[in-house]
N, C-alpha and C positions, 0 to 999 in steps of 0.2 A: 591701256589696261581695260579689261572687262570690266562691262559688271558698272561704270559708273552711269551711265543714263544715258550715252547717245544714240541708240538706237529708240528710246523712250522719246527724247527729244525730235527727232523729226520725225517719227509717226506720227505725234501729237499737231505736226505742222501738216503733214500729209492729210491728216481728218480734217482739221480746222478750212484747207484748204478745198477738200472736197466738200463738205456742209458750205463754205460760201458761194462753190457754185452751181450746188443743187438749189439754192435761195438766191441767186443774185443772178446777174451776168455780169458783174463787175469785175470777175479774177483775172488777174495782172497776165495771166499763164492759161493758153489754150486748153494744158491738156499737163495734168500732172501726173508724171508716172513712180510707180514705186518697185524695186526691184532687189532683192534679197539676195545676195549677191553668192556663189555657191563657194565651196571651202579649197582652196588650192589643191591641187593644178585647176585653174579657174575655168570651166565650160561655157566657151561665149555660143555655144547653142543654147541653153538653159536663160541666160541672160537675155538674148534676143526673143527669147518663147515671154519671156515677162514682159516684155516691153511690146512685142506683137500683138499678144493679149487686150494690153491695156490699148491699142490701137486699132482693135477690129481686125488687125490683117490674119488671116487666115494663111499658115504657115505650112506646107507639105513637108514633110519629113523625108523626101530626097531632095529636096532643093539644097543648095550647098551655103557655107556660111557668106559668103563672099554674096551673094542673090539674096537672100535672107538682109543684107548689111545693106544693099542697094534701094530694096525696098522700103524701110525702114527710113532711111534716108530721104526718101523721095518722100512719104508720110510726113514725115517732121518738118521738111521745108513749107509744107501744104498749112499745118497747122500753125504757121506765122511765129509763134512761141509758145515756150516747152520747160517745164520745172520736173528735170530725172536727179528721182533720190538712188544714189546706190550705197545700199545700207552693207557694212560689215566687210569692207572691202580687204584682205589680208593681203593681195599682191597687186602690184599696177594692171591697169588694163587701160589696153588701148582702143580710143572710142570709135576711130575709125573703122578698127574691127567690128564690134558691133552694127556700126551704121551712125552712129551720133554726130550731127554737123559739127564742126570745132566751135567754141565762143566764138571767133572772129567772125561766121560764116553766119553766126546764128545770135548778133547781139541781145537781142531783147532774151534770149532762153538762157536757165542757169543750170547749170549739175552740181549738186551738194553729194559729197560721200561722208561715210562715217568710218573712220580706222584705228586698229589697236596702233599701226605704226605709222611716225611722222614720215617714217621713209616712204612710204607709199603717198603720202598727200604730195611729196616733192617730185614724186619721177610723174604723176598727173599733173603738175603744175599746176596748182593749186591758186589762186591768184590770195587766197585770204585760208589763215587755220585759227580753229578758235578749241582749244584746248577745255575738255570740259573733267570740272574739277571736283572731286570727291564732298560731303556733306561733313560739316562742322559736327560737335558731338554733339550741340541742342537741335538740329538738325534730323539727326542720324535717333533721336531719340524720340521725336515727333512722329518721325515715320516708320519707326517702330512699332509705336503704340497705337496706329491709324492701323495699322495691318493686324496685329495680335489682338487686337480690343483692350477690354478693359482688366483683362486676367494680369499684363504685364503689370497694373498699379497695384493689383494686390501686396498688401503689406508684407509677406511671407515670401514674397515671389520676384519682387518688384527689383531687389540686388542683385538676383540671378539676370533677371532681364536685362537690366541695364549693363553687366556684364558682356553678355551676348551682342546686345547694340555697340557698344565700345569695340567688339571681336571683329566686326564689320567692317571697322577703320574707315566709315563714311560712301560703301561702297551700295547704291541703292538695289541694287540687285541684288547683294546680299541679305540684306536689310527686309526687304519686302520677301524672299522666298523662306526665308526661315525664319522671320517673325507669322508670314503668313500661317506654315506648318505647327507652331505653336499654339495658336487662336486654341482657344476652349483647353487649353491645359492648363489643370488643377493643381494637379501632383507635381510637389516640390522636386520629387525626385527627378524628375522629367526633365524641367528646367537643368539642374545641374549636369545630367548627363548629356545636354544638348548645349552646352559651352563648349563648342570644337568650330572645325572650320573645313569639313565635309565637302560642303557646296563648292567654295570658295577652289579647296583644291582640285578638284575635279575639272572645274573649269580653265586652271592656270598649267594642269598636266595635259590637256587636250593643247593648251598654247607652247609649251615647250615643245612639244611632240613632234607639231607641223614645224617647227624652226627648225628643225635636226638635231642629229643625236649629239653632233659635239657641243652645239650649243645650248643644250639641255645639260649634258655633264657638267658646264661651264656654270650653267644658272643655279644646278642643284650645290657646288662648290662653293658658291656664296655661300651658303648660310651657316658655314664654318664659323665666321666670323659677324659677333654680336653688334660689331660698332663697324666705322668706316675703316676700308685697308684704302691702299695704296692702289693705285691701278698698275704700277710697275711689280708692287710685291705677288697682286692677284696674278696677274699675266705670269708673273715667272713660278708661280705655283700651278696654274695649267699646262704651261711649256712640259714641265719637267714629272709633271706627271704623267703627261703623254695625250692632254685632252684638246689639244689645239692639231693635232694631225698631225705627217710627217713633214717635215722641210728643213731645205738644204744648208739655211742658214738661222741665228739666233733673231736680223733683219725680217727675214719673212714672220716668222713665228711670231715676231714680236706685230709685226700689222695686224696678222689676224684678230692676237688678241685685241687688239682693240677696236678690229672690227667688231666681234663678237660685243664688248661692251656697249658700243654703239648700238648695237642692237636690241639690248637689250636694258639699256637706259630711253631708246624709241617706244619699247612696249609697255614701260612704266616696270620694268621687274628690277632695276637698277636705277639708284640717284646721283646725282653727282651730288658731293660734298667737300663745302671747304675749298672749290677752285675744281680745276681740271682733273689732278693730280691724284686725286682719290672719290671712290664711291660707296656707296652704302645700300641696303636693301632696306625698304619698308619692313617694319617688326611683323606685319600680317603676311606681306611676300616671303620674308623669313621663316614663319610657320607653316608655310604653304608650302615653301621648298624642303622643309626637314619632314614633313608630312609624306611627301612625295619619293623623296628619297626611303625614307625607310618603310614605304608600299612595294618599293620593285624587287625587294630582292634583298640578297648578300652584296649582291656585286655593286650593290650602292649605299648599304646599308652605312651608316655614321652614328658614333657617341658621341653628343655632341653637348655640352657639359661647361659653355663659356659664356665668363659674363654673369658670375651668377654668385660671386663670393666665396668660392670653395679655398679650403684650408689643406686638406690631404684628396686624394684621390683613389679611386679603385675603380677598376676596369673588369666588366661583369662577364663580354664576351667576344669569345675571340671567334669570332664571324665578323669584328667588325671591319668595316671598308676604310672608315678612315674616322681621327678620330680628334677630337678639336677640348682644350681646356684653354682656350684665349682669355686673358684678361680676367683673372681670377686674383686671388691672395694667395697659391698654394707656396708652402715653408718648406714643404719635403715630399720625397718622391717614396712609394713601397720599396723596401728592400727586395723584393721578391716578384716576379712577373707572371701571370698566367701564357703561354704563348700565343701569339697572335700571329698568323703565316698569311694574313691575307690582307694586311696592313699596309697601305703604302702611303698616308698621309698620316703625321704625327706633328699637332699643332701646340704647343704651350707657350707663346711668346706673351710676352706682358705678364710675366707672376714676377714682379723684384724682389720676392721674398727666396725665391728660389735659389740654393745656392750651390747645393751638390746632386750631381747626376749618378747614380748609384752603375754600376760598372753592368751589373745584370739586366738595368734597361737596353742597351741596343740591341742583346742577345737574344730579346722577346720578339723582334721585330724584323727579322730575316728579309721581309720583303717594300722596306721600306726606302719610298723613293724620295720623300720631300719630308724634312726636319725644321724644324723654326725653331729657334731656344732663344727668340730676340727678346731683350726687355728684360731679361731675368738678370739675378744676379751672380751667375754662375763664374768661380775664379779658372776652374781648366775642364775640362773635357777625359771622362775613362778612353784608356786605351781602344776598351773594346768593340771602339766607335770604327774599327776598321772591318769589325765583322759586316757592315751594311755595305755588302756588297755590289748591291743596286739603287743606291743611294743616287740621285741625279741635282737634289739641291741641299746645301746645308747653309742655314741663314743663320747668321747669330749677330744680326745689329746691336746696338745700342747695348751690349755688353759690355756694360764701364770697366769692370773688377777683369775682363778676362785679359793674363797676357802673354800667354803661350797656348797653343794648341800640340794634341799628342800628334806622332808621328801618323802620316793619311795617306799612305803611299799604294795601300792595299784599297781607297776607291777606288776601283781602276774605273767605274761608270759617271763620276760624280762632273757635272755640267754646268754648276753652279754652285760659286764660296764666296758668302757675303759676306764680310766682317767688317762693315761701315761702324764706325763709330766705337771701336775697342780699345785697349790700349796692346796688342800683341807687339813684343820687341824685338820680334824674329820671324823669319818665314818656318811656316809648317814644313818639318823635315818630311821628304818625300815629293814637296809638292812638285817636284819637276818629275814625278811619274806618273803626274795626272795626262794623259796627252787626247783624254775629251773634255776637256775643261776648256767652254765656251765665253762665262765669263765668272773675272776675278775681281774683287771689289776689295779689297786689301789696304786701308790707311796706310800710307807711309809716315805718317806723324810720331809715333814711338819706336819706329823701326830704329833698330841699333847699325845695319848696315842690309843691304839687298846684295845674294853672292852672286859674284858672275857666273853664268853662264845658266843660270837657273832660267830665264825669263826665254830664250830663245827654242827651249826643250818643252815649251805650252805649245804646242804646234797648232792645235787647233782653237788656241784664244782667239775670241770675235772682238771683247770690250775688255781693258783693261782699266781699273782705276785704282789710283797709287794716292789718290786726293783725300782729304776726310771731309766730306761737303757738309759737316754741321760747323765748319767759318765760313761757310758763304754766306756773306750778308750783304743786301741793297748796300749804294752805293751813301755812304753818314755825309760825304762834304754837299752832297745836293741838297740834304735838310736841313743841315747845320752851319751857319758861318761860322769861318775862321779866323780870329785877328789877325794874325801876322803870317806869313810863308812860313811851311814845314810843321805846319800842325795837323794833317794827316798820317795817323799813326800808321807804319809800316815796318814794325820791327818786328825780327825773327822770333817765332814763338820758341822757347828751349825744348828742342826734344826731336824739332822739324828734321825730318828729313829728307833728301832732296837728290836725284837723280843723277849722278855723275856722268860725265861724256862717256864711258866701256857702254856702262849698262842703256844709257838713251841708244846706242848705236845697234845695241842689240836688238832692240825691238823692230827694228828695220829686217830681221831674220823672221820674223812673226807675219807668214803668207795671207791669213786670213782675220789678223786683223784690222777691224773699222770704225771702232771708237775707241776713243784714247784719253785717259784723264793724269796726267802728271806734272811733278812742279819739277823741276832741273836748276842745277846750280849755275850759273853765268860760263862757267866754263864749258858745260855741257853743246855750248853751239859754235863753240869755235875752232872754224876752219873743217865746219863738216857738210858736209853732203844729205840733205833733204830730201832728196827727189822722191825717194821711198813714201814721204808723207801723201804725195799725189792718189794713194789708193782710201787714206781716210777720210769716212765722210762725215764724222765729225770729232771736235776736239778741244779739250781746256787743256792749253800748257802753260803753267806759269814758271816766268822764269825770274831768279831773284831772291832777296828774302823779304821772310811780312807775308802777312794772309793779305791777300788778292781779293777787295773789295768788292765783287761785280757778284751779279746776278747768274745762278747757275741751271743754266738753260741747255739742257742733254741735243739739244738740234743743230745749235751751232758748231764755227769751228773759229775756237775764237784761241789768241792768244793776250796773255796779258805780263806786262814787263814794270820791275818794281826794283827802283833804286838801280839802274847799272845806266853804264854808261854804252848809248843803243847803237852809236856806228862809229865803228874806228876801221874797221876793213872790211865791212861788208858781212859781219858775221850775221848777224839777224835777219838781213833783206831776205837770207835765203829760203830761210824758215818762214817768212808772212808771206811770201807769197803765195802762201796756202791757207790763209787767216782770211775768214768773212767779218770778224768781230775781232780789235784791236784796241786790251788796255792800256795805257803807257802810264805811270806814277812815279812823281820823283824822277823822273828820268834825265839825263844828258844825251846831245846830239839830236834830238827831235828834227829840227832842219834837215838836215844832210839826211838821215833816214829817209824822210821822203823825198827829196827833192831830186835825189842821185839813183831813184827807183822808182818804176812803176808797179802802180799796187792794184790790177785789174778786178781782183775781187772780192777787195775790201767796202764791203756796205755800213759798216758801224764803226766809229770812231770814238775813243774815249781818252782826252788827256787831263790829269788832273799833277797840279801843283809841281808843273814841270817846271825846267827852271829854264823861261829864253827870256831873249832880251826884244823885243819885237820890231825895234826902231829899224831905220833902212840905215845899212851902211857902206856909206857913200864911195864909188872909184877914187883910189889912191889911199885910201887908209891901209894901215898895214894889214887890219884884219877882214880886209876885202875880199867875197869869195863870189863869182859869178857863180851863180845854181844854175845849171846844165838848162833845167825847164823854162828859166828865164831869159837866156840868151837871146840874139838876135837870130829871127829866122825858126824860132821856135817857139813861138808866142801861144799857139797855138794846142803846145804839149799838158796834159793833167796828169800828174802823178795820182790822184784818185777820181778817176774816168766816173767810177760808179757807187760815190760815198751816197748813200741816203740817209745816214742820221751821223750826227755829231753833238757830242756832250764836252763841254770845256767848264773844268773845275780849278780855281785855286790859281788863275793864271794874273796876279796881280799887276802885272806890269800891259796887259791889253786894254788898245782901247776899242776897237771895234772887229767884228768878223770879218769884214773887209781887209783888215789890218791882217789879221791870221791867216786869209787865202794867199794875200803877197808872201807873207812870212814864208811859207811853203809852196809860194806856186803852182797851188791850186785853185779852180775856179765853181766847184761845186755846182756843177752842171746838173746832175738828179739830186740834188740833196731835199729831201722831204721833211725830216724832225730836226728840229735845234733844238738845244737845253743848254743854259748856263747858270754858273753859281759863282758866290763869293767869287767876282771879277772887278775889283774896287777900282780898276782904272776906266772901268768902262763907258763910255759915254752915248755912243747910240752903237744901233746893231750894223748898219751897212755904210758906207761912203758912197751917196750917189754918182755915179757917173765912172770912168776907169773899165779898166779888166777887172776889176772885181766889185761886182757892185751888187745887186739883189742876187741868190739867186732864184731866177724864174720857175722852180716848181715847190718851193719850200711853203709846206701847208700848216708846220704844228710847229709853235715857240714857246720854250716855257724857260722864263727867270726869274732867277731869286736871289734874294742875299745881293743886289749888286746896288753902283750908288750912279747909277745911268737916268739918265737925264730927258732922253728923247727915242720913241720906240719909232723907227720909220713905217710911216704909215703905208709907201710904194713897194711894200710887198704883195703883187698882185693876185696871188690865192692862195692867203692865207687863209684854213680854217679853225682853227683853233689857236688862242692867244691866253697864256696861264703867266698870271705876275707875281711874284712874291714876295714881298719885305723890300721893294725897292722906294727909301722913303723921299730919294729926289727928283724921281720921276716925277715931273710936270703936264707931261703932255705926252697924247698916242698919234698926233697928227688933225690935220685938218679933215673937216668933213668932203670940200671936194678933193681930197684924194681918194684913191680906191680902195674898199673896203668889201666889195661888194660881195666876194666869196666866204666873210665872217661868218661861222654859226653858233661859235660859244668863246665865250669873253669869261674870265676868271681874275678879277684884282684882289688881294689881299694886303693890308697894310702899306695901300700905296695910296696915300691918304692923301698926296699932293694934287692928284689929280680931280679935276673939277669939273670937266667937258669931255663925253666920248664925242668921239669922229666918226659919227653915227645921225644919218639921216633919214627921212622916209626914201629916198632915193636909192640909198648904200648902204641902206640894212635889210633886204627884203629877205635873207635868207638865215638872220638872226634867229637862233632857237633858244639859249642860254646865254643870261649873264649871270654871274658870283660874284658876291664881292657883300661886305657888311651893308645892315639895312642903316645906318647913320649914315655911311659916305651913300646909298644912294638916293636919302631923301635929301641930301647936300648940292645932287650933282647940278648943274645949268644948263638949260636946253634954247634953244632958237627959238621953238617954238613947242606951245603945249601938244599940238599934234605927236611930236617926236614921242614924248616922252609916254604918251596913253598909248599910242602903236607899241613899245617896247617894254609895256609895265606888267604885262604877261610873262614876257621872259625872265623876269629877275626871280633868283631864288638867294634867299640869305643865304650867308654863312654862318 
């Protein structure tokens, strides 16, 4: 961001460092240069004339830059060491064009820049960023009154001022130029009419400007919204309004947008909040972009009215561009509309007061592309919502009360129906005459039945989801023990509904789609033909009943299986072998699934409170079954080539992971994460020695709930080691065994343990330990050495 002080900051080191060597000969730096770097498309003539300058070289104006860069070059090597400041840098530059030796060529010399964007400090390779941060309000209010004088304390004046300093939101350059402009103002009036942010946007519209247009339309589109959105809601409101450019699929569009965020969460004009998943605008950035916005015109012009407690509403002009009432209280809408023809954003999501949509609102709105009506509480939708003819998105989340929609057979433009989280008990009649409908977000949860032949006439579906992702919930057996098998709930919620083998077969008709979100009935896979799944690139199918406990994560392509019984003829194998991510719950036949298949690109594995028996059972019993991968002559086979994490829950009858690679005849050749829970047979993690014994890249362990006795210590790079509630753990291993890639240790209520296996020798890469401050004033060490080398690292719980 502008405006906060780095260009103040190394002037201030730039002088300090020419006054030390106008008085000393001391400075660490032959020869400091300073250099103002010009505004994209960047002119490395102009660049080289600063730095010539400050060198004496004497520069002809037809010499070429390549001569110019040689010179230069030759110069700086002469001067042993070189401190170049390039102040205000907006796009990389490469220093060899100029003439600058590299670091390597030229240790003792440094180059500091200064940038609105981190992206630039990284394609320079930056070895070090130090982010410089805005002024606290006592701060912002100091430096206020240093530049204003003494007029701001005036009694009469002094709220207006403070005010104005608060306007600033810590930004010293704003701070200083428009307190400065105030100094010697008497008149109250003044003050009041100078609470705005003038400066501020001026400066933030010259920075959208150089970034592009579409990423300016994108930045001004923030400030619709007073609180954080979503980064998938935001993106799909650029998509569809047309501000992300043209492309071929919902895939592409969907990057840019988030290139564009990236970008502009690098410039400081977007925050991330709350995780990845959503962002926010600073409240000053916010006023700066709705400022901005309604200086350019109509064609940008916004009413933008959210966030602010409104109870009824009225719309003053229809010029406007688009028009935002987010998160408000409104109870009702005008019976009557002014009309608005140049309207293409219409924002009211989050009013729950809201309950009726009066029939004459759409009829206002002829040119309306993108509708939100999420959050309200609206029971159906007027007919007349088919008059929005170029309608491209209609969002209506978290619409509890809604459970039919009117017939929408007339969007023929419409590219996006969101009805995540409603109760609708039918499909919208028509909807198979949407045929640009990219993507459909559609609960199956209250659906009364999905008719055939409807799903295969979306010709142009990209993503479909048929799931209601408000039960996806973390996975409760890994936090919580269970006393006895089958207390992980997994029964059908009433009302579920679930994918039948016609209609799963038909989505195999669906050319362009690539993400896929549906649950299916057990029947749905049997005895059918997948191969069509090989064009998705990613997917939740669950199959089964009971909500599907796992983490719902849009990248992968996971499937997960709940209560059925998983191989009797091969039905399933055929289906995961297009799964990177595999839940199995409740399930029967776990063995034979894998053992009778290879699963080449399956990376994550999850079984919880399946039901095996894990003992070996011996030739000549009747229930004797050699597994194909164990055979003789095949020693060598892994039905999971390429697991890197595995999570085992609720597996009562295990006693160690060694025991479960036999079970399956696998040998977890890449495996990286383990996680285990309530595994009450447990006793250590590996059986040394066998075909199944550590495996050799496994870095992160974490368990809990279990009543395991002994962690082996010969796992040779492990980094991360999380224990939880195991109360007969005794011991983690001797200190000469290998430890040595440890760097964070976490015990919790593993109160038995009295000695880490932890030496000056085998801990030198120790960063963290956890664990209560009573067990570690308890713990016993060899020696006092160990324990004052490692007393740094501990942080309570």
């Amino acid at each position: 961001m502008g405006g906060v002080g780095k260009t103040t900051l190394v002037k201030n080191l730039n002088n300090e460092l020419l006054k030390i060597a106008a008085s000393s000969s001391k400075l660490s730096f032959g020869v400091v240069i300073w250099v103002t770097v010009p505004k994209p498309p960047t002119d490395i003539r102009k660049v080289q004339a600063q730095i010539a300058n400050r060198l004496s070289l004497k520069v002809d104006s037809e010499e070429s830059v390549e001569t110019i860069a040689s010179r230069i070059h030759q110069r700086l090597k002469e001067v042993m060491s070189f401190l170049l400041i390039l102040d205000d840098v907006w796009e990389a530059i490469n220093l060899d064009h100029i003439g600058v030796p590299q670091p390597e060529d030229s240790p003792r010399s440094k180059v500091i820049i200064t940038s609105r964007f981190l992206n630039v400090c990284r394609q320079m390779r930056t070895d070090a960023e130090i982010k410089v941060y805005t002024f606290d309000e006592d701060e912002s209010w100091q430096l206020f009154v240093k530049n204003a004088r003494d007029n701001a304390n005036l009694e009469h004046i002094q709220p207006f001022a403070k005010k104005i300093a608060k306007q600033c939101d810590g930004l010293p350059l704003a701070i200083t130029v428009i307190a400065a402009s105030m100094r010697g103002q008497e008149r109250v009036e003044l003050w009041k009419e100078s609470q705005g942010i003038e400066l501020s946007s001026e400066q933030t519209s010259k920075h959208v400007n150089k970034r592009g247009g579409d990423i300016q339309n994108c930045f001004l589109y923030c400030s619709l919204y007073p609180v954080a959105v979503s980064t998938d809601d935001l993106i799909h409101c650029w998509w569809t309004e047309g501000l992300l450019g043209e492309h071929d699929t919902y895939e592409e569009a969907y990057n840019r947008g988030i290139t564009v965020i990236e970008s502009l969460k690098d410039a400081c004009l977007l925050e991330t909040h709350g995780g990845l998943d959503s962002v926010k605008m600073h409240a000053m950035v916010r006023n700066v972009a709705i400022w901005i916005a309604n200086s350019l015109g109509d064609e940008h012009n916004s009413l933008i009215q959210a966030g602010i407690g409104l109870t009824h509403i009225k719309i003053m002009s229809v010029s406007v561009k688009r028009i935002s009432f987010v998160s408000n209280k409104i109870e009702r809408l005008p019976d009557s509309f002014k009309k608005c023809p140049k309207t293409t954003t219409l924002l009211l999501q989050d009013n729950s007061p809201l309950q009726i949509i009066p029939h004459e609102l759409f009829q206002a709105f002829p040119a309306l592309r993108v509708l939100n009506l999420s959050g309200t509480g609206i029971r159906a939708l007027p007919s007349s919502i088919n008059s929005l003819s170029q309608l491209n998105a209609l969002i209506l989340q978290n619409c509890g009360w809604l459970t039919e929609l009117p017939p929408i057979g007339d969007l023929c433009n419409l590219q996006l129906l969101d009805c995540d989280n409603t109760k609708l008990n039918c499909l919208p009649q028509g909807l198979d005459k949407l045929t640009n409908l990219r993507l459909l977000n559609m609960p199956a949860t209250y659906l009364k039945s999905i008719g055939q032949g409807i799903l295969p006439k979306l010709s142009s579906i990209e993503m479909l989801n048929m799931l209601d992702t408000t039960y996806f919930q973390p996975p409760r057996w890994y936090l919580t023990p269970h006393p006895y098998p089958g207390t992980l709930s997994n029964v059908r919620k009433e009302g579920d509904t679930l994918l039948g083998s016609s209609t799963f077969d038909e989505l195999s008709y669906l050319p362009n789609l690539t993400s896929l979100f549906v649950k299916l009935d057990s029947s749905s896979i049997l005895n059918r033909d997948h191969t069509w799944m090989s064009r998705l690139e990613r997917f939740r199918i669950e199959v089964g009943v009971g909500p599907m406990e796992a983490k719902f994560n849009k990248s992968t392509r996971m499937i997960g299986v709940s209560q059925c019984q998983i191989f009797s003829k091969g039905e399933l194998s055929g289906m995961l072998q297009f799964a990177s991510d595999l839940y199995l719950i409740k399930c029967m036949g776990l063995r034979k699934l894998i053992a009778y298949n290879s699963f080449d690109g399956l990376k994550s594995l999850h079984i919880v409170n399946c039901s095996c028996d894990f003992k070996p059972v011996e030739e000549g019993n009747e229930h004797f079954d050699p597994l194909p991968n164990l055979k003789e002559g095949n020693e060598h086979f892994d039905p999971l080539p390429n697991l890197e994490y595995l999570r085992l829950g609720s597996l009562f009858n295990l006693k160690s992971v060694s025991e479960f690679g036999h079970f399956l005849g696998t040998r977890f050749s890449k495996l990286r994460q383990l996680e285990m829970a309530v595994c009450q047979s447990l006793t250590c993690l590996f059986n040394v020695g066998g075909a199944f014994s550590v495996p050799k890249h496994l870095e992160d362990i974490g368990i809990s709930n279990c009543r395991m006795t002994l962690v082996n210590s010969e796992v040779p790079r492990v980094r991360e080691l999380l224990l939880e509630n195991c109360p007969s753990l005794g011991t983690l291993g001797e200190p000469e065994n290998t430890w040595e890639h440890l760097e964070e240790l976490s015990l919790t209520n593993c109160n038995q343990i009295r000695k880490l296996p932890l030496s000056i020798q085998t801990s030198k890469n120790i960063k963290v330990i956890r664990g209560a401050s009573d067990w570690w004033s308890q713990l016993e060490w060899d020696d006092d050495s160990s324990k004052s080398k490692l007393e740094h690292c501990f942080l309570p719980l």
